[in-house]
C-alpha positions as CSV (number, residue, x, y, z in Angstrom):
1,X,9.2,76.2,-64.6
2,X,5.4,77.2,-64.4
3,X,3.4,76.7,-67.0
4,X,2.3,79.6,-69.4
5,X,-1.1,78.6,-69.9
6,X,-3.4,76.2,-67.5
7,X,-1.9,73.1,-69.1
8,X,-4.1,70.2,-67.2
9,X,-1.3,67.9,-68.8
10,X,1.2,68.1,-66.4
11,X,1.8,65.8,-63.6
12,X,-0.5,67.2,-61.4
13,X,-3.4,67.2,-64.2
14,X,-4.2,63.7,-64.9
15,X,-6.2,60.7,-63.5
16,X,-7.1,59.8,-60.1
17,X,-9.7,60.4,-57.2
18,X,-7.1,62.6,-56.1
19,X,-6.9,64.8,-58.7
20,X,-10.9,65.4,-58.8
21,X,-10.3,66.9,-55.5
22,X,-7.5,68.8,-56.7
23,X,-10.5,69.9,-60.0
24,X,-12.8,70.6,-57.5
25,X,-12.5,73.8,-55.2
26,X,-15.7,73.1,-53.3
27,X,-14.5,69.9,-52.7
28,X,-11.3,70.9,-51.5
29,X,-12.7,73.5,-49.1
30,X,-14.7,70.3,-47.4
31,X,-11.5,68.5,-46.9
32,X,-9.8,71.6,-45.8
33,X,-12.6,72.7,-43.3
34,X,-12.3,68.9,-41.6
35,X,-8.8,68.9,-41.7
36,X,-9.1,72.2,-39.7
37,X,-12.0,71.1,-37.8
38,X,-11.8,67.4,-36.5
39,X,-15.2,65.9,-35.8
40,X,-17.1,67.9,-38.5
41,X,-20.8,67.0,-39.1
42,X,-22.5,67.9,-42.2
43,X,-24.7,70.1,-40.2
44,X,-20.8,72.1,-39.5
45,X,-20.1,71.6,-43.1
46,X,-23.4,73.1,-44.4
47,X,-23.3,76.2,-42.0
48,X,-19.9,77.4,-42.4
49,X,-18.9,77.0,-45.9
50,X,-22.3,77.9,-47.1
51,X,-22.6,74.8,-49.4
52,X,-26.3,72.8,-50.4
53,X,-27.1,70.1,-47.8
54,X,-27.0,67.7,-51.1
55,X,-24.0,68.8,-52.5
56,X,-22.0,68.4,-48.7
57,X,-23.2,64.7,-48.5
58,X,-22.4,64.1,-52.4
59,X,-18.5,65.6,-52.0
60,X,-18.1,63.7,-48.4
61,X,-19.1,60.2,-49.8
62,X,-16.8,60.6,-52.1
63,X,-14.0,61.8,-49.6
64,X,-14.6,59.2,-47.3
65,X,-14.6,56.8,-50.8
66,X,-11.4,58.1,-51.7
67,X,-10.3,57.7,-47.7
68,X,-9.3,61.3,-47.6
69,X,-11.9,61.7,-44.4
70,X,-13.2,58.6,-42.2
71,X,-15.6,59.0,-39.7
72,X,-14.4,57.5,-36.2
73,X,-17.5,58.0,-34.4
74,X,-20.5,55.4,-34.5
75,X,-22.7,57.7,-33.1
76,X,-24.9,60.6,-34.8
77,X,-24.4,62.9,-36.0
78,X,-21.6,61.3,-38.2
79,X,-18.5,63.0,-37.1
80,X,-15.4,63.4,-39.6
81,X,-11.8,63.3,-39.7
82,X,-9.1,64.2,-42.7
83,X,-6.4,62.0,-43.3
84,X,-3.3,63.2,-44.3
85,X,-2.6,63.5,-48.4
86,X,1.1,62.8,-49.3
87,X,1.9,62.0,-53.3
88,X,4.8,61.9,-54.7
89,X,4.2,62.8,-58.6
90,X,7.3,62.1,-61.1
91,X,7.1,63.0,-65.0
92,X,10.6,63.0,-66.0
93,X,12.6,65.4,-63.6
94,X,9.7,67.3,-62.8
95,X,8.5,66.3,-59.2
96,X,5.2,67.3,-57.5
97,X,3.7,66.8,-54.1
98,X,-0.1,66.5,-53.8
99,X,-0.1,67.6,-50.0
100,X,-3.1,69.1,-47.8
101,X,-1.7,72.5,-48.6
102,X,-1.8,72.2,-52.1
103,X,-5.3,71.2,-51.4
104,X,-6.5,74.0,-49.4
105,X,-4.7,76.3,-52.1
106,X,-6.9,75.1,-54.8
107,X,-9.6,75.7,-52.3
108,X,-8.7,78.8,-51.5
109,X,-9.5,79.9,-55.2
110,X,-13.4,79.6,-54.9
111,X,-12.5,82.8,-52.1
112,X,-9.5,84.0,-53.5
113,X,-9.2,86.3,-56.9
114,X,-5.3,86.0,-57.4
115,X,-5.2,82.0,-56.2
116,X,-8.1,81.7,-58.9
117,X,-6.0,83.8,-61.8
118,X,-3.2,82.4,-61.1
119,X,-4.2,78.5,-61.7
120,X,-5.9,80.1,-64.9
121,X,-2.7,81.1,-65.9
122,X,-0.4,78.5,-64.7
123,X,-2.4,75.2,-64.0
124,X,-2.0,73.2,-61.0
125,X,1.3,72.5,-61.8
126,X,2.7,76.4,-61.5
127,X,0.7,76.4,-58.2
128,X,2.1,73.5,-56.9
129,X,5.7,75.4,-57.6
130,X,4.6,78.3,-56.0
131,X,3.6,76.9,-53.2
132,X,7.0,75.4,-52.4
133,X,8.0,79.2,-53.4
134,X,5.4,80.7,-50.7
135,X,7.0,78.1,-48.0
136,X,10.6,79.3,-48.5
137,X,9.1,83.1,-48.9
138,X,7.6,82.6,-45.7
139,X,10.5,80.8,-43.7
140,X,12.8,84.2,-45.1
141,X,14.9,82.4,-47.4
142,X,13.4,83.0,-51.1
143,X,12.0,87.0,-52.2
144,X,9.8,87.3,-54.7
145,X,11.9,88.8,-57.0
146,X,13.9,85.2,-57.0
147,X,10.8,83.6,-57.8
148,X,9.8,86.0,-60.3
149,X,13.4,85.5,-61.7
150,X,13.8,81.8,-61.9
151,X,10.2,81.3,-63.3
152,X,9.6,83.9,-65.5
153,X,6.9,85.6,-64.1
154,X,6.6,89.5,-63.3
155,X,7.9,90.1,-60.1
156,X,3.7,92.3,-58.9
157,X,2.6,88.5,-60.2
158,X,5.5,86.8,-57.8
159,X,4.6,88.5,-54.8
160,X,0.5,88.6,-55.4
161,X,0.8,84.7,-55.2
162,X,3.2,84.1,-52.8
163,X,1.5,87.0,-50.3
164,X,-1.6,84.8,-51.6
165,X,-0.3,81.3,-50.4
166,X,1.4,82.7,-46.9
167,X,-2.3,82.2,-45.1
168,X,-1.9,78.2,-46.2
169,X,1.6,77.9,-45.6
170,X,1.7,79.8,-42.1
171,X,-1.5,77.4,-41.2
172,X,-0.1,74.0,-42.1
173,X,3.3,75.3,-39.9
174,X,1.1,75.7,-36.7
């Protein structure tokens, strides 16, 4: 079930480098533009997300720290590459997936009004279950009444986030 508040506490709330890139929207939107974008230089980086040369150079040491980029070029510019992210989160019978999707959600918020409300309101945890919501909603097979059903929600609040998550669903299926 999603949470009622932004509870932080839940498995996908706590401890690791992993999880400062799930805190961090405009860190997120780095990973998600290489992951995207293969061979991204900071000059890309700087242009198209419209970030501080400093900051862009700050967020991808600590990517390529964290090995969630690597740069497979020698040359110059400095060319980068995303690596996949794939966690497995357990807390009792409650199961997450960390996931580049869930990633580029929670970068998606920095751009997106209802992604942003919606984490505000649910935490990372209720956006992690809507997002497996918004890839069955997109496949056909779960409505947003269902989802507004099984997790309490209102079903306008059900279909804003899951009409909200289809861009980041339908992307990571092509």
């Amino acid at each position: 079930m999603a949470t009622k508040e932004a509870n932080w506490g839940t498995p996908l709330g706590t401890g690791g480098e992993v999880f400062e890139l799930l805190e961090n929207a405009r860190k997120a939107w780095i990973y998600t533009y290489i992951r995207h974008h293969p061979s991204s230089t900071i000059q890309d980086l700087v242009e198209a997300l419209d970030l501080p040369q400093r900051t862009v150079y700050d967020y991808i040491d600590d990517l390529e720290g964290a090995d969630f980029i690597h740069q497979p070029n020698d040359g110059r510019p400095a060319e980068y590459t995303a690596r996949d992210i794939n966690l497995q989160l357990t807390d009792g019978d409650t199961k997450r997936q960390i996931t580049p999707e869930l990633v580029e959600a929670v970068a998606r918020r920095t751009r997106d009004e209802d992604i942003d409300t919606y984490i505000d309101r649910h935490g990372l945890d209720g956006l992690a279950v809507a997002l497996e919501y918004a890839r069955e909603y997109v496949d056909g097979s779960v409505t947003h009444q269902i989802m507004a059903r099984e997790q309490e929600l209102s079903p306008l609040e059900a279909g804003v986030i899951l009409d909200a998550l289809r861009p980041v669903v339908e992307t990571s299926s092509e």
